[in-house]
C-alpha positions in Angstrom: 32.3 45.7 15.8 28.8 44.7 16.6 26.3 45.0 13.5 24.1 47.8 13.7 20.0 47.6 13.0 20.1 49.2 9.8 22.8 46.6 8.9 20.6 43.2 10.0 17.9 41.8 7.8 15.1 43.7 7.9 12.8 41.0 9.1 15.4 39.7 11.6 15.6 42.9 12.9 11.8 43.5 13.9 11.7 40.3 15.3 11.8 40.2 19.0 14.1 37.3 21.3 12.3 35.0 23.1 10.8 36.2 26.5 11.3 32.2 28.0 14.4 32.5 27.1 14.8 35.8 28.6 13.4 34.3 31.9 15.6 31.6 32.0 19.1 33.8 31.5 17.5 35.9 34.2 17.2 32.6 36.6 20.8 32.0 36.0 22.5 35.2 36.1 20.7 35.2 39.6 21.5 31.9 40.8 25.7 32.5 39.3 24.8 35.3 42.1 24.3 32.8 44.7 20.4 33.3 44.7 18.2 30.3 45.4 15.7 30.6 42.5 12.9 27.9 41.9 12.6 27.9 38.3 8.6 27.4 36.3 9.5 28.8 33.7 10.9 26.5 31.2 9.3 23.9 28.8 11.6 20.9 29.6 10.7 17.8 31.6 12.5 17.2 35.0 12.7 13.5 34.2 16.3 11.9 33.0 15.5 10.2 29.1 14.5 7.0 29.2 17.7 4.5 30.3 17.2 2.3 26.8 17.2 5.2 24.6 20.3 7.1 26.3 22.0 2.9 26.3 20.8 3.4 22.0 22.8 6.4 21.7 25.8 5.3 23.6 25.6 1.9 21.2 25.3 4.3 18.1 28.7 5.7 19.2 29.9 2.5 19.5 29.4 1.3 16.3 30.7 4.0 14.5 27.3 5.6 13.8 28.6 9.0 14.3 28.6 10.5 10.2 26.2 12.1 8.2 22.9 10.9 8.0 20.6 11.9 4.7 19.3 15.1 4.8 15.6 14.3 6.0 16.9 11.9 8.3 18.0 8.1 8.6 15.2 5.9 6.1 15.3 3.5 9.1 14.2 6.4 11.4 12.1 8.0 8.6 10.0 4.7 8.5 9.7 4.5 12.5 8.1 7.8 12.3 6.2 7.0 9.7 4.4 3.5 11.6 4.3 6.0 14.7 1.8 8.2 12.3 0.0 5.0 11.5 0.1 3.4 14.8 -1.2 6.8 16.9 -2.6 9.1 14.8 -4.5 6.4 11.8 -2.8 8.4 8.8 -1.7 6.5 6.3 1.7 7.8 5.8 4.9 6.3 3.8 7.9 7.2 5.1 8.6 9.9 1.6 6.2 11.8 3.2 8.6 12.4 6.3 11.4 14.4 7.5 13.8 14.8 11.0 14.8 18.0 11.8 17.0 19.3 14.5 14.4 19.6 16.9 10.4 20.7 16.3 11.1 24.4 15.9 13.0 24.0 13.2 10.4 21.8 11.6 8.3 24.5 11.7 10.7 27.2 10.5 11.2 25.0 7.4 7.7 24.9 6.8 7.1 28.2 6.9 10.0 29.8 5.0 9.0 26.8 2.5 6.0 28.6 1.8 5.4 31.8 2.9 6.3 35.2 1.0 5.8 38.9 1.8 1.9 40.0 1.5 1.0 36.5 3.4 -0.5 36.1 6.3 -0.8 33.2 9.0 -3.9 32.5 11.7 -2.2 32.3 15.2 -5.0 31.3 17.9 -3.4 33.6 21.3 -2.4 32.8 23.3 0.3 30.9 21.4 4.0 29.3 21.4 6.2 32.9 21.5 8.0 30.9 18.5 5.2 31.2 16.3 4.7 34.9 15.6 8.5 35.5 15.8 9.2 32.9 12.7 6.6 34.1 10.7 8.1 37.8 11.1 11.3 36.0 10.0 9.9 34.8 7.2 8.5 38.1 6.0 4.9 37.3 6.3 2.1 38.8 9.1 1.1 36.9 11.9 -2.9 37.3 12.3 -3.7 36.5 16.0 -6.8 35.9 17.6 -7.9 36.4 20.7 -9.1 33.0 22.3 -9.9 33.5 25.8 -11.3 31.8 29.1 -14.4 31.6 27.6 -13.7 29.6 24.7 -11.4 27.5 27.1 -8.5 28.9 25.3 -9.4 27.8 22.2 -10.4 28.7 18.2 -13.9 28.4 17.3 -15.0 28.1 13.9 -16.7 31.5 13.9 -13.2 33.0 15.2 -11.4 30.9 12.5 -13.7 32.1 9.5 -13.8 35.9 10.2 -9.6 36.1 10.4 -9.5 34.0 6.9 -8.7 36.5 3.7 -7.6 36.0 0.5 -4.1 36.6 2.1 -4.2 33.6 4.9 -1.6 30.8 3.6 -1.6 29.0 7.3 -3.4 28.5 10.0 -1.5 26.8 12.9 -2.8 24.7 16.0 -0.9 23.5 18.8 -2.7 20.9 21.0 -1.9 20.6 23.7 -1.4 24.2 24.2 1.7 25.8 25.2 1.3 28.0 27.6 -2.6 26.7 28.4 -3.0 23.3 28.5 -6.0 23.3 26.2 -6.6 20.4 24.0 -9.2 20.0 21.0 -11.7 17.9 21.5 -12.3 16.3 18.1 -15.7 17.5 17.4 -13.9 21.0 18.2 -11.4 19.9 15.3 -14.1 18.9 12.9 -15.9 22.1 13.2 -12.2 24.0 12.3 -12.4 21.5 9.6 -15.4 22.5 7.8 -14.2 26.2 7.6 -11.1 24.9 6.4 -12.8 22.9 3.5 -14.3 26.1 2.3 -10.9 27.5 2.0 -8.9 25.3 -0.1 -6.0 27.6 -0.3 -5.2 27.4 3.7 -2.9 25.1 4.9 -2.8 24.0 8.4 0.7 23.2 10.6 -0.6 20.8 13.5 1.9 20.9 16.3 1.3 18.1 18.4 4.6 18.2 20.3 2.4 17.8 23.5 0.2 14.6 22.0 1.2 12.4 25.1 0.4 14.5 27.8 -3.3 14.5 27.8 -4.9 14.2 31.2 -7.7 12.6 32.6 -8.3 10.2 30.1 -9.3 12.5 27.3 -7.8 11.0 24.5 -5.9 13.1 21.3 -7.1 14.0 17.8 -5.1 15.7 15.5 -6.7 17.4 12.6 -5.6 15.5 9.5 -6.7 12.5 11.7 -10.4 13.6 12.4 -11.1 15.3 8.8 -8.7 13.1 6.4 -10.1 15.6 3.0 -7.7 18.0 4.6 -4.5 15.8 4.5 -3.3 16.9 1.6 -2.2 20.7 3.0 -1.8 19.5 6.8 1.8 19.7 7.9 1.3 17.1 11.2 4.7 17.8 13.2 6.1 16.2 16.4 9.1 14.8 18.0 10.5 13.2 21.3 11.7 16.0 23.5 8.6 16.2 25.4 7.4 13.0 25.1 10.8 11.1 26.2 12.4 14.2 28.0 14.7 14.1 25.3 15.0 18.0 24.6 19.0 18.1 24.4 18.6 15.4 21.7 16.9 18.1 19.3 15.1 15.2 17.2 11.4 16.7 15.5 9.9 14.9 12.1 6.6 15.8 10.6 4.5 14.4 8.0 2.6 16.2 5.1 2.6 16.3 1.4 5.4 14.9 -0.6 5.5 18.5 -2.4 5.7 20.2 1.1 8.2 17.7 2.0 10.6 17.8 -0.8 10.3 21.6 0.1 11.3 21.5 3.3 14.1 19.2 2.9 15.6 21.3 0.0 15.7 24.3 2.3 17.3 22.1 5.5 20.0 21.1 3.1 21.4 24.0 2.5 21.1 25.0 6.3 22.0 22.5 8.8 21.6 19.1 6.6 20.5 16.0 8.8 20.0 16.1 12.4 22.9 14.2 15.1 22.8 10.9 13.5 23.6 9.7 17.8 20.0 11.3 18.5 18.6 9.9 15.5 19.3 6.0 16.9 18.1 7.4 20.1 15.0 8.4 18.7 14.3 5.5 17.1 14.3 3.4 20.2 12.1 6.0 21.8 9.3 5.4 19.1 9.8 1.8 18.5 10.8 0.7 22.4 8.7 0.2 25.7 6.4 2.9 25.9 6.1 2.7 29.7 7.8 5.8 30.6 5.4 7.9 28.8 2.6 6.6 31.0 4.5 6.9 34.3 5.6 10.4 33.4 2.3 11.3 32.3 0.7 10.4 35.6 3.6 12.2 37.4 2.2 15.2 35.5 -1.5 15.0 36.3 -0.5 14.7 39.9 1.5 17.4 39.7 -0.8 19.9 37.6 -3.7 18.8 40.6 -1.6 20.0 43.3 -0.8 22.8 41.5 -3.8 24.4 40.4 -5.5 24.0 43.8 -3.0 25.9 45.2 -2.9 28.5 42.6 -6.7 29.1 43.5 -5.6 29.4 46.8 -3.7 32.1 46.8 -5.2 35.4 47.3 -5.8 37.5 43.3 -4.9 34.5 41.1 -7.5 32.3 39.0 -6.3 29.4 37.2 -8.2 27.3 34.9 -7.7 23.3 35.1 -5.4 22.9 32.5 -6.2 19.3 30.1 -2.6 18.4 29.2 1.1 19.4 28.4 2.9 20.3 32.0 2.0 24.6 32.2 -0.6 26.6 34.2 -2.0 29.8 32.7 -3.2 31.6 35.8 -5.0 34.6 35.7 -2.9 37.5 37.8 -5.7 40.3 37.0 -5.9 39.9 40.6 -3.0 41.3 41.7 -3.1 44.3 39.4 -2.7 48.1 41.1 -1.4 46.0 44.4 2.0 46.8 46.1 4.8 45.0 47.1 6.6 45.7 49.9 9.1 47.5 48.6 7.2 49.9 47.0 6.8 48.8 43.5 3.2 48.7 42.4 1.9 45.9 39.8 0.5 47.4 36.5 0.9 44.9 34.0 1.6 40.8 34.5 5.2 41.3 33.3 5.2 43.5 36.8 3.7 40.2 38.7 6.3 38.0 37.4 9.4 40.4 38.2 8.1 40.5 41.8 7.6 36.8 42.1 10.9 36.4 40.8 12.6 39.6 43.2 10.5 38.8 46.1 9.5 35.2 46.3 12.9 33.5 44.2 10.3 32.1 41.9 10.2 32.2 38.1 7.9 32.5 35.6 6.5 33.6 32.5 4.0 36.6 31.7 1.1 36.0 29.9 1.5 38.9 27.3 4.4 37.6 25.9 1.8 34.4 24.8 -0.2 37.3 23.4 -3.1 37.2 26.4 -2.4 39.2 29.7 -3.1 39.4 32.4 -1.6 36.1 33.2 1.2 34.1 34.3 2.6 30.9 32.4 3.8 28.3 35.1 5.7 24.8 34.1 5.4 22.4 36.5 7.8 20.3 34.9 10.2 19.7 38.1 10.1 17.8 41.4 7.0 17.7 43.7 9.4 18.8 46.2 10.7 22.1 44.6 7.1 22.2 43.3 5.8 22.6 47.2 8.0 25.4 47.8 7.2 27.3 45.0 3.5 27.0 45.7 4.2 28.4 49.3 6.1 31.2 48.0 3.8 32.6 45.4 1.2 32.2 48.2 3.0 34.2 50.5 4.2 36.7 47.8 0.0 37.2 47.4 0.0 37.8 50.8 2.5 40.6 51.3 0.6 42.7 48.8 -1.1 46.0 49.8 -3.8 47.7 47.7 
């Protein structure tokens, strides 16, 4: 018999399921229908994992490497990640102050039920990563959003950041590049985040760089504990290869931070899933350690693709989109559209109304901006083929079209 509400964890229960997620069982419960749906909605690159790290995995099979690994992951890997820190970032990390995880969420989520209890309370910059509110909720703490809109590029200042800071705040967290913007911090943008933080001594801050190698135009990347190195001490840095290698069904993320935080996390991971796949942990050594040459190419494939896209966004008729500096998602603006009518009658209120009708009228899916906690906007991944990517530009255009005020 199914479990009831008053039966679940109270904090489980008031937590709500992912709305990508929700998108993409939508996409295929339409296309098991026979529907031809062009999918922008999820976070995963198009591009097969690189051939030497998938040959890695199949050696790591080969030889028997197929047991458990130590809980915070293989030393060998453990210490790749570590001269990964040191080679990319300049922090001066040994590999104790590591750990792999099944995947970057659940470095988070180990973070944060490390540290937080009841009565806390946790800076999230909106629009964020759905995950972030929803695992603070699970970890019976109160997520403190902040409204970071166009005008501050989509970005915490360091007036924002000092008047959401109380004696309650235990974390603040940054993700750059931004999912579902594109924004990344600059590092004088970082420094001045910094000097709040140093003021603060009791806020710790979870940098989620998961996007690091997908920074366009030549900008460059700065992570926090990089730029200001008096804050490394409560910094949790945290990474991994899925986006980076299009290694997502791997589920390999590590982090670095203080040994305290680490020993921390690795006591809770022990008693829930123990190591990651030891396979994806060969695999993701080879990624850090191998040619690198497939992050370029992929990250060129991306700029060209984001170009294309965004022009064409701002082509069609009551959307705005922003030029997004890195990751592989547009955050358009659909405010637009709002009080319009499709053709069948339905008029758009809200942008969760915009992305039902691109996805009933035009086969193309996306995500709505208020589930990122900033509407009125659509989320768009252009993480697939510049082919597919065509038609789903003419669609949406044509789906702006058909509207009627």
């Amino acid at each position: 018999m199914a479990a009831s509400a008053h039966e679940l964890n109270r904090f489980l229960a008031a937590a709500k399921p992912s709305a990508t997620y929700g998108v993409i069982d939508r996409v295929a419960a339409r296309r098991a229908q026979g529907v031809d749906i062009i999918s922008l909605s999820a976070g995963e690159p198009d591009f097969d994992t690189p051939e030497h790290v998938r040959e890695a995995g199949i050696d790591a099979i080969r030889r028997g490497h197929t047991r458990y690994t130590q809980v915070a992951g293989l030393r060998a890997l453990r210490e790749t990640v570590a001269e990964k820190f040191r080679r990319e970032n300049d922090l001066d990390v040994d590999w104790r102050q590591t750990i792999v995880c099944t995947g970057g969420k659940q470095v988070i989520f180990n973070a944060l039920a490390a540290t937080l209890n009841e009565g806390d309370e946790v800076i999230i910059p909106a629009p964020y990563w759905v995950s972030y509110p929803e695992i603070v909720q699970l970890c019976g703490a109160t997520s403190i959003l902040v409204e970071c809109g166009v005008q501050s590029g989509f970005k915490l200042t360091s007036e924002l950041l000092e008047g959401a800071i109380t004696s309650r705040t235990r974390w603040l967290i940054l993700n750059s590049p931004s999912n579902p913007t594109g924004a990344v911090y600059s590092r004088s943008e970082l420094l001045a985040l910094a000097q709040v933080l140093l003021a603060h001594p009791l806020v710790m801050v979870l940098s989620d760089d998961i996007y690091e190698h997908l920074v366009f135009d030549d900008l460059g990347f700065s992570t926090i504990a990089q730029v200001e190195p008096r804050l490394r001490d409560r910094v949790l840095t945290m990474n991994g290869v899925s986006k980076a290698y299009a290694m997502t069904g791997w589920r390999i993320g590590f982090g670095t931070g203080p040994t305290w935080l680490i020993d921390a996390m690795e006591k809770l991971q022990g008693q829930q899933t123990s190591g990651a796949s030891s396979i994806s942990q060969y695999a993701a050594m080879a990624a850090l350690s191998g040619p690198q040459d497939f992050v370029r190419e992929s990250r060129l494939a991306f700029q060209h693709r984001r170009d294309y896209l965004v022009a064409q966004l701002n082509a069609a008729e009551g959307l705005r989109c922003e030029i997004p500096q890195g990751a592989f998602y547009a955050f358009a603006s659909c405010e637009g559209l709002i009080g319009k009518v499709t053709p069948a009658g339905l008029r758009l209120t809200s942008d969760e109304d915009v992305v039902n009708g691109l996805l009933d009228h035009a086969g193309v899916a996306t995500v709505h901006g208020s589930a990122f906690g900033l509407g009125p906007y659509i989320r768009i991944a252009y993480a697939l083929d510049d082919a597919a990517l065509h038609r789903a530009c003419e669609s949406i255009k044509r789906f702006c079209e058909t509207l009627s005020n």
